[in-house]
C-alpha positions as CSV (number, residue, x, y, z in Angstrom):
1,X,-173.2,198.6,-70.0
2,X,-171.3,201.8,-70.2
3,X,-167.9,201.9,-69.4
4,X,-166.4,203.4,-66.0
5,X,-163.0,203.0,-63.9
6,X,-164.1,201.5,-60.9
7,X,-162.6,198.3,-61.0
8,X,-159.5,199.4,-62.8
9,X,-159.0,202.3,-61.2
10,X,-159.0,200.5,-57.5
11,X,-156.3,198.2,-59.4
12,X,-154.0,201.5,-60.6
13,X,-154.5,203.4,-57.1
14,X,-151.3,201.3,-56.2
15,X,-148.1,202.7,-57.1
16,X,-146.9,199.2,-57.7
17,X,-149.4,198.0,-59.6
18,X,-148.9,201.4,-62.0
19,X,-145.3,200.5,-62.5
20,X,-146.0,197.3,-62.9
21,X,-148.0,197.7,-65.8
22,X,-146.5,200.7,-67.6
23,X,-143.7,198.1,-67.6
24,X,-145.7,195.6,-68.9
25,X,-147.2,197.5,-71.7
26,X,-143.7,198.9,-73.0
27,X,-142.4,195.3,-73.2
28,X,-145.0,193.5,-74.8
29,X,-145.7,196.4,-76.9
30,X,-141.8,195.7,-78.0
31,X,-142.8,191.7,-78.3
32,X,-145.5,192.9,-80.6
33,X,-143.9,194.7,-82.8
34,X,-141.1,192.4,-82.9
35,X,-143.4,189.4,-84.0
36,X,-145.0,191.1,-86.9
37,X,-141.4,191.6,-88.0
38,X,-139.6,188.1,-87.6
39,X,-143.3,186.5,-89.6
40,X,-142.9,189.1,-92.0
41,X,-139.1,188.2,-92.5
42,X,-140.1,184.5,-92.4
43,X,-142.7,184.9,-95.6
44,X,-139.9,187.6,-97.2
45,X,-136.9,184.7,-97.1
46,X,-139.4,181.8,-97.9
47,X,-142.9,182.8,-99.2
48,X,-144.1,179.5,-97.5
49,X,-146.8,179.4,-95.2
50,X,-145.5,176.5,-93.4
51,X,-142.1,178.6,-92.8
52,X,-144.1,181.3,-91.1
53,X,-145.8,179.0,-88.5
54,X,-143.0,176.9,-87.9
55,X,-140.9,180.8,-86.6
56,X,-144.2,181.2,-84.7
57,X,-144.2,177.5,-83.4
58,X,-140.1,177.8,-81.9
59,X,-140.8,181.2,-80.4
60,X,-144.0,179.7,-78.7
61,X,-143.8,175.7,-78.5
62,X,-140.7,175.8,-75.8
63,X,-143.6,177.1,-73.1
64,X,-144.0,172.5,-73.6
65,X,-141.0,171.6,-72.1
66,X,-139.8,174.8,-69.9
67,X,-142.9,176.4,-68.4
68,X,-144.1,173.6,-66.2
69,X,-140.4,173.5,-64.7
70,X,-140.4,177.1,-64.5
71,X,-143.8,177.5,-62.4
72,X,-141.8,174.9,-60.1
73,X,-138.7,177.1,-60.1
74,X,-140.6,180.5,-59.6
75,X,-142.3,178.5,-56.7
76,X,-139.2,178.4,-54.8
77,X,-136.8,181.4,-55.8
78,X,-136.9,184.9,-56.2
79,X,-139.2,185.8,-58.3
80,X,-138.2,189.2,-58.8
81,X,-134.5,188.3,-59.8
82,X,-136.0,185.2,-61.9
83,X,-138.2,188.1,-64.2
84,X,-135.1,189.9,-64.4
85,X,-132.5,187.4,-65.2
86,X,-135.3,186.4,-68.1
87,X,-136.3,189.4,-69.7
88,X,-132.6,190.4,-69.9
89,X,-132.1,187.2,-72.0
90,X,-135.1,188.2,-74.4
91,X,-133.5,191.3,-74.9
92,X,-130.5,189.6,-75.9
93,X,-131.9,187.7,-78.8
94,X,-133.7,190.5,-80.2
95,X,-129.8,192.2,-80.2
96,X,-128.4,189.0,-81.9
97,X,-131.3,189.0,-84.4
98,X,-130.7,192.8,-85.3
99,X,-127.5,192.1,-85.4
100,X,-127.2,189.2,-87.5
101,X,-130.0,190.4,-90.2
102,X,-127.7,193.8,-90.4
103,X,-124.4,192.2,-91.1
104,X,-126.4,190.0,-93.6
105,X,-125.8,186.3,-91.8
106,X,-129.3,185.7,-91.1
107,X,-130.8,182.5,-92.3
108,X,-134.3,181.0,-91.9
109,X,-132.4,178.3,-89.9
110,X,-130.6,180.7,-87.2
111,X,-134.1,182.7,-87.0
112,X,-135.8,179.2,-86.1
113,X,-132.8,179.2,-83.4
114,X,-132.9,181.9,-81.8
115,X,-136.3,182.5,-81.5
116,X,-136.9,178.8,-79.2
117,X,-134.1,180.9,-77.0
118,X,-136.5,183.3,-76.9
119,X,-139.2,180.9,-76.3
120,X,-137.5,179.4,-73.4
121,X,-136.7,182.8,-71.8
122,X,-140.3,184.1,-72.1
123,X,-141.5,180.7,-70.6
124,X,-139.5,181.3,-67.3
125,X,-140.8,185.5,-66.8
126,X,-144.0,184.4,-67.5
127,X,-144.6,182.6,-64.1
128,X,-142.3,184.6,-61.9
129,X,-144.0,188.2,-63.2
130,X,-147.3,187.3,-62.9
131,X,-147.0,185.2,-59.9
132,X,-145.6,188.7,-58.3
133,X,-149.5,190.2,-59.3
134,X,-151.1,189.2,-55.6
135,X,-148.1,191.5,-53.7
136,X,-148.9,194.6,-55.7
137,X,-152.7,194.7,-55.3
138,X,-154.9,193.8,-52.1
139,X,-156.8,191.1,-52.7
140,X,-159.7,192.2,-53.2
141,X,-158.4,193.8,-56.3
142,X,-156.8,190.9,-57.5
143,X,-159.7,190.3,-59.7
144,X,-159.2,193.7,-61.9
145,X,-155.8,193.3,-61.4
146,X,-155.1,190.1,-63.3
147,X,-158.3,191.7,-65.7
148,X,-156.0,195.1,-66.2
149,X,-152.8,192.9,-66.8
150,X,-154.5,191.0,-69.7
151,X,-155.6,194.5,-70.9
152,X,-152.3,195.9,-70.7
153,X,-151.3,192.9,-72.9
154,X,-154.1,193.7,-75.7
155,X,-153.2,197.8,-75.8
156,X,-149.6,196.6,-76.7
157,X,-151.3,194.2,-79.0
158,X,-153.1,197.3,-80.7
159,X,-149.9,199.6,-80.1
160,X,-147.2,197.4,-81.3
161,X,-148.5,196.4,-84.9
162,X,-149.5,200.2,-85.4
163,X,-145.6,200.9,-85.1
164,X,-144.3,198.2,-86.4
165,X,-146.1,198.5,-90.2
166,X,-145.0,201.9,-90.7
167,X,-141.2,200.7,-88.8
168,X,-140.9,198.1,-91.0
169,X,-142.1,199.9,-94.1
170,X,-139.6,202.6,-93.7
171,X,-136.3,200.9,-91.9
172,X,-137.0,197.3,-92.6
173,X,-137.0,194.5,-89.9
174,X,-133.7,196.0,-87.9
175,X,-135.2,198.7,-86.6
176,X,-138.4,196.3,-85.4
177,X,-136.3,194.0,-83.4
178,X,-133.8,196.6,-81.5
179,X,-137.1,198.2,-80.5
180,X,-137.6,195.1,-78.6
181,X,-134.4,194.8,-77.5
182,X,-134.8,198.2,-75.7
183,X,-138.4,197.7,-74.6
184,X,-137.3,194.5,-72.3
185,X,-134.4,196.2,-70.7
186,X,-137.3,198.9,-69.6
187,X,-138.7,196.8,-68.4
188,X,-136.5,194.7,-66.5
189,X,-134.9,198.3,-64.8
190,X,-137.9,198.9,-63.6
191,X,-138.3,195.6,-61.4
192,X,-136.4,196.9,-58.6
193,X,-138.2,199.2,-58.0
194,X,-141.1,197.3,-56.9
195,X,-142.0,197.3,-53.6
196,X,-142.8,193.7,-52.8
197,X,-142.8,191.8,-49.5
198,X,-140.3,189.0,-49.0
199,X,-143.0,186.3,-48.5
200,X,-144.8,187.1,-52.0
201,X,-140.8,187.3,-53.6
202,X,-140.7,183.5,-52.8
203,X,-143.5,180.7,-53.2
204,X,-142.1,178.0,-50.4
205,X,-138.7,177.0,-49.5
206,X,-137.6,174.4,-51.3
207,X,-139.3,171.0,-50.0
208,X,-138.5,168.1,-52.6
209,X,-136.9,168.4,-56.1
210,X,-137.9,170.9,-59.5
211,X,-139.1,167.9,-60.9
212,X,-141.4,166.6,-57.7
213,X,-142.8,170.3,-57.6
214,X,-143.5,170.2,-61.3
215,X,-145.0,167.5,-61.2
216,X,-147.4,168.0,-57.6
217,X,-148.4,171.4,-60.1
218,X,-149.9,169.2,-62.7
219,X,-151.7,166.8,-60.1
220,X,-153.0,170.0,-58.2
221,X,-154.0,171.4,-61.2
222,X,-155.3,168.5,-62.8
223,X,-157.5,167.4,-59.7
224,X,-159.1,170.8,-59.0
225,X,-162.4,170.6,-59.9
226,X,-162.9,173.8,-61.2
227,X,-158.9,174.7,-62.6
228,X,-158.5,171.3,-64.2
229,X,-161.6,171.0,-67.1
230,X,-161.0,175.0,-67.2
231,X,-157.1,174.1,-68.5
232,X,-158.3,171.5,-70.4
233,X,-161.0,173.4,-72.4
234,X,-158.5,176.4,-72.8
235,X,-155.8,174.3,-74.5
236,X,-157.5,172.3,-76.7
237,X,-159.6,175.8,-77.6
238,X,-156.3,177.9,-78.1
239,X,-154.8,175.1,-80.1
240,X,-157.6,174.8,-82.5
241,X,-159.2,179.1,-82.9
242,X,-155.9,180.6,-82.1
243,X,-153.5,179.5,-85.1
244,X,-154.9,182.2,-87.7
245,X,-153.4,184.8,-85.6
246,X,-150.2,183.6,-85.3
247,X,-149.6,183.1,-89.0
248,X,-151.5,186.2,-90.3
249,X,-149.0,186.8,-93.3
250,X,-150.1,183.6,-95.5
251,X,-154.0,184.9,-95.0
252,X,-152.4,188.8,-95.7
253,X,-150.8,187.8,-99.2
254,X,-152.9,185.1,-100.4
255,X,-156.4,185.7,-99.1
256,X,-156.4,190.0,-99.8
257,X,-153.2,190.5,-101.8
258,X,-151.3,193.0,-99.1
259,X,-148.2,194.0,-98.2
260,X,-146.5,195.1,-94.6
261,X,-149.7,197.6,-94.3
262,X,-152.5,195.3,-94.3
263,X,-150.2,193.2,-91.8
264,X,-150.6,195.9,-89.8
265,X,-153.9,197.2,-89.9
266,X,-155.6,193.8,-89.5
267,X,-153.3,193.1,-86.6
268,X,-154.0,196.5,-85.2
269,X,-157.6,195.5,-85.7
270,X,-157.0,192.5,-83.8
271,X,-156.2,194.9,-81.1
272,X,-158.7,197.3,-80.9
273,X,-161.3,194.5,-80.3
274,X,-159.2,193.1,-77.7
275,X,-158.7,196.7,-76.0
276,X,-162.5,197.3,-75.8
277,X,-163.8,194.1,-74.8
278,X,-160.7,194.2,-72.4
279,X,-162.2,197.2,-70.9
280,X,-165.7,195.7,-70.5
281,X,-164.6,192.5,-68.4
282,X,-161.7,194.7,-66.6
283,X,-164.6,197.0,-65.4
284,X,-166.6,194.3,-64.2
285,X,-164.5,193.6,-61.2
286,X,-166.2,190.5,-60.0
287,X,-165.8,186.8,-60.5
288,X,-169.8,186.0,-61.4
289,X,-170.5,185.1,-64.7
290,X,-167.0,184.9,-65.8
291,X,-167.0,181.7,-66.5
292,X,-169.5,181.6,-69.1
293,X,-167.3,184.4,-70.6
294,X,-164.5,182.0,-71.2
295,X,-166.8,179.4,-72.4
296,X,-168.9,182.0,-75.4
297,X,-166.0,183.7,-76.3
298,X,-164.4,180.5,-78.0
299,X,-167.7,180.4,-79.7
300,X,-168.1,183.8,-81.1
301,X,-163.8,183.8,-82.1
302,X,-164.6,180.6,-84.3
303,X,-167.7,182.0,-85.8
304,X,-165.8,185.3,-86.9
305,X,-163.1,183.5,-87.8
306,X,-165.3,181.7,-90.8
307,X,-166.5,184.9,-91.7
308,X,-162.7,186.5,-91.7
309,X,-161.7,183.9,-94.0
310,X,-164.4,183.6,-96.2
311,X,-164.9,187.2,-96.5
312,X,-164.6,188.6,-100.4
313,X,-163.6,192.3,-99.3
314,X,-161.0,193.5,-97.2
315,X,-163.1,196.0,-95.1
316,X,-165.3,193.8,-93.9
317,X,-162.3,191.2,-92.9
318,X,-160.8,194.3,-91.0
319,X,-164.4,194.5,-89.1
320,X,-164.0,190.8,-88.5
321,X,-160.6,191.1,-86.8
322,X,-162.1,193.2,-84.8
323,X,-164.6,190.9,-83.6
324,X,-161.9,188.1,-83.2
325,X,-159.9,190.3,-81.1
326,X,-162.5,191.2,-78.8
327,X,-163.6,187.2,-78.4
328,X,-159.6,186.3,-77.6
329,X,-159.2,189.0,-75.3
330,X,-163.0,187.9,-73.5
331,X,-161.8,184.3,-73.0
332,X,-158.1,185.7,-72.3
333,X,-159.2,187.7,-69.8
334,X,-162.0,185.4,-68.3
335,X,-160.1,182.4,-67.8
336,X,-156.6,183.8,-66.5
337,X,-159.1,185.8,-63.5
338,X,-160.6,182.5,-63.1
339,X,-156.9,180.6,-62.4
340,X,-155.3,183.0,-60.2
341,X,-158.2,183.8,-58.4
342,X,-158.7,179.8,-57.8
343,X,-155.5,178.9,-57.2
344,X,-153.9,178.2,-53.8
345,X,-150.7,180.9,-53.1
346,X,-148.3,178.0,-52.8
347,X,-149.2,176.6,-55.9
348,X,-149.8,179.7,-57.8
349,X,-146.8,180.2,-60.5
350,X,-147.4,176.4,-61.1
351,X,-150.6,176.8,-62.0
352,X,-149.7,180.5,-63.9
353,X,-146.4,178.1,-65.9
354,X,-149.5,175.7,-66.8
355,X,-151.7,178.4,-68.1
356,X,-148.8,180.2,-69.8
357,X,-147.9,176.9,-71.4
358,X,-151.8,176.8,-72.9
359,X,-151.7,180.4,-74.6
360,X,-148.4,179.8,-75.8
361,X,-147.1,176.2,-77.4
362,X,-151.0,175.5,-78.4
363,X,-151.8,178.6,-80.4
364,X,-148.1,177.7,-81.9
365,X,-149.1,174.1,-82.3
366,X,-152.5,175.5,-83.9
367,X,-149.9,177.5,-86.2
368,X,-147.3,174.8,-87.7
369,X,-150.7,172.8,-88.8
370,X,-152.5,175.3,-89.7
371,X,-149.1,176.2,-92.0
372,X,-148.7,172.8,-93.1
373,X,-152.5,171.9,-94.1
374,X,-152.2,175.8,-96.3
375,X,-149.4,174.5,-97.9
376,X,-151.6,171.5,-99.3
377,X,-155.1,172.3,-99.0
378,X,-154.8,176.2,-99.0
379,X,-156.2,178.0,-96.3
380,X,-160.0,178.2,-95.9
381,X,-160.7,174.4,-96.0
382,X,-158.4,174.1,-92.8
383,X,-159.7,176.7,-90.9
384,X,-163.2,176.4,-91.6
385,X,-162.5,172.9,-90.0
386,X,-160.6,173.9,-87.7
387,X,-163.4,176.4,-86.4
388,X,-166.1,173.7,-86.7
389,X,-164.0,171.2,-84.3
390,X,-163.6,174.4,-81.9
391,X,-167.6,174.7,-81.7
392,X,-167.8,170.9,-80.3
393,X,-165.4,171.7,-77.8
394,X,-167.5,174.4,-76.9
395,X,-170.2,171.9,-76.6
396,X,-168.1,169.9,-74.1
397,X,-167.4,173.3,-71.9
398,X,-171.1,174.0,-71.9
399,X,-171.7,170.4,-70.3
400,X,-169.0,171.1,-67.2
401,X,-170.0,174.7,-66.7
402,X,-172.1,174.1,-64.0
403,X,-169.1,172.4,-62.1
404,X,-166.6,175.4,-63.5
405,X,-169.0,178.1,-62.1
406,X,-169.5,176.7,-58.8
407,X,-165.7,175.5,-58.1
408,X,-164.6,178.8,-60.2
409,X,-166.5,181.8,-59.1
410,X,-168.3,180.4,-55.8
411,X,-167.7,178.1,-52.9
412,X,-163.9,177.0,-54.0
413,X,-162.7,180.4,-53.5
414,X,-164.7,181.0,-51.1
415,X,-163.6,178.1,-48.9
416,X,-159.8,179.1,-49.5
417,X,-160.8,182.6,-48.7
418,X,-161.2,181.8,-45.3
419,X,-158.4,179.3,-44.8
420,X,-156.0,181.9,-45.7
């Protein structure tokens, strides 16, 4: 299918929606670029595998505890002054962890610190940003909306390790992390100015307590048909295919004997498969089929994964990045349409807290063990496991798809449609 702009560029006719995203692409460009340097610094002060997945695992794992809380809380406040409040704080570790490394104070234990502070931060503006996605677009754009956010997120994904290699290489890891630092005020300047109505600023007034609405999320979530095997399948998915990417210095060193510039080139790799199969399922614009999108894409990521691992020559490892990148980004994409299309309004940054809690603490999860079995068994055997367990769970999402598909893409929505 050849690629055109119709669906995205209904979604960036708004002037919301265009500052929304610029926004969005600065500051997880900035995250980007700032993860390749605190897992480089992780394997510089330690050389252990397990060290590198465990700074991945407290920058992602808090999304456990906080995010379902913080879908409750970005239910029931605003959500503009919520993103704001918690990209500010993000921007504040990156400062303390420029600043520390500079002055020479900055041990593998503080690192581990402050990066669950940034963790917990990034689990509250998850919710509250994209909860904010339905006021900027009409809904009939919502579904290339939520498709051009997830792009947004693999361009940074492709722009942020292509600065930080060469950032790194030439100023060390300082440099990296006040990049961040200046990326997420950006972007929290820039809230503002969005133009959103006061009944999409606020979920519902405040009914019962955080913990009640935290918990009615899960047994929403958990009951719907269509959202609940769609979670379920996701986590367990993301927990198991996921990890590799997270700890890519360990594979870097030990697998193809590189440095900060193969870092950067497979993660830029990573990208540029994510950024055109992005721009495929952005451009589709419509909610049939996407289902089975989700499902196949945690296929083909497993099967290239086996052939990253096992490949003999770094070329052909960067052509398999590619191809994993474009598989994340597929499933990425398809499922996160999927939930916020599904989802009822009230119960929409619950339902976003659960989702971010999924691509966050299991891909870190994924991580740690895939540090700790690397450190024992080195690092094929796991993931080639790994991978194989992630094809039976495919298995299991084949058997529910007809469920997913028709809760998912057809009479679900449909039916709340036309209660709304």
């Amino acid at each position: 299918m050849a690629l055109g702009f119709g669906a995205l560029g209904r979604a960036l006719s708004h002037r919301d929606a265009r500052l929304f995203f610029v926004a969005s692409v600065v500051s997880w460009t900035g995250l980007w670029v700032h993860r390749i340097a605190v897992t480089w610094l992780a394997w510089q002060m330690t050389g252990s595998a397990f060290w590198v997945g465990m700074v991945a695992f407290c920058d992602l794992a808090p999304a456990v505890v906080f995010s379902p809380f913080a879908g409750a809380i970005a239910d029931r406040v605003d959500r503009v002054r919520l993103t704001m409040v918690s990209q500010m704080a993000i921007a504040a570790q990156a400062a303390t962890v420029g600043l520390l490394l500079a002055a020479g104070e900055l041990t593998i234990g503080l690192l581990l610190v402050l990066e669950v502070c940034s963790g917990i931060a990034a689990s509250f503006a998850q919710p509250a940003r994209q909860s904010l996605m339905p006021a900027l677009v009409p809904r009939a754009d919502l579904p290339a909306a939520v498709a051009c956010n997830s792009l947004c997120f693999n361009v940074a994904r492709f722009i942020g390790p292509a600065m930080a290699g060469p950032m790194i290489a030439w100023g060390g890891v300082v440099p990296a992390v006040a990049f961040n630092c200046l990326a997420y005020l950006m972007a929290t300047f820039t809230m503002p100015l969005l133009r959103v109505p006061p009944a999409e600023r606020r979920g519902h007034a405040p009914e019962a307590s955080v913990l009640a609405d935290t918990v009615a999320g899960f047994r929403y979530a958990g009951r719907h048909p269509g959202i609940g095997p769609l979670l379920i399948f996701a986590a367990v998915a993301n927990l198991l295919v996921r990890g590799v990417q997270e700890i890519l210095p360990p594979y870097v060193d030990r697998l193809f004997s590189r440095g900060p510039d193969g870092l950067a080139m497979l993660t830029a790799a990573i990208g540029i498969g994510a950024l055109i199969s992005g721009l495929w399922v952005a451009n589709r614009g419509r909610l049939t089929g996407v289902t089975r999108l989700a499902v196949g894409a945690i296929a083909a990521q497993a099967v290239f994964t086996v052939a990253f691992v096992t490949s003999p020559w770094f070329p052909l490892a960067l052509a398999c990045a590619v191809l994993m990148g474009a598989s994340t980004s597929m499933h990425g994409i398809s499922a996160q349409t999927l939930v916020q299309s599904a989802a009822d309004p009230a119960m929409r940054g619950r339902v976003l807290s659960l989702w971010g809690l999924i691509v966050r603490a299991c891909p870190a999860t994924g991580a740690l063990a895939l540090g700790a079995a690397g450190e024992a068994f080195g690092l094929k055997g796991p993931t080639i496991v790994a991978m194989c367990l992630a094809l039976l769970v495919v298995g299991w999402g084949i058997t529910r798809m007809p469920v997913m598909v028709r809760e998912l893409e057809g009479a679900a929505p449909a039916r709340r449609r036309g209660q709304e």
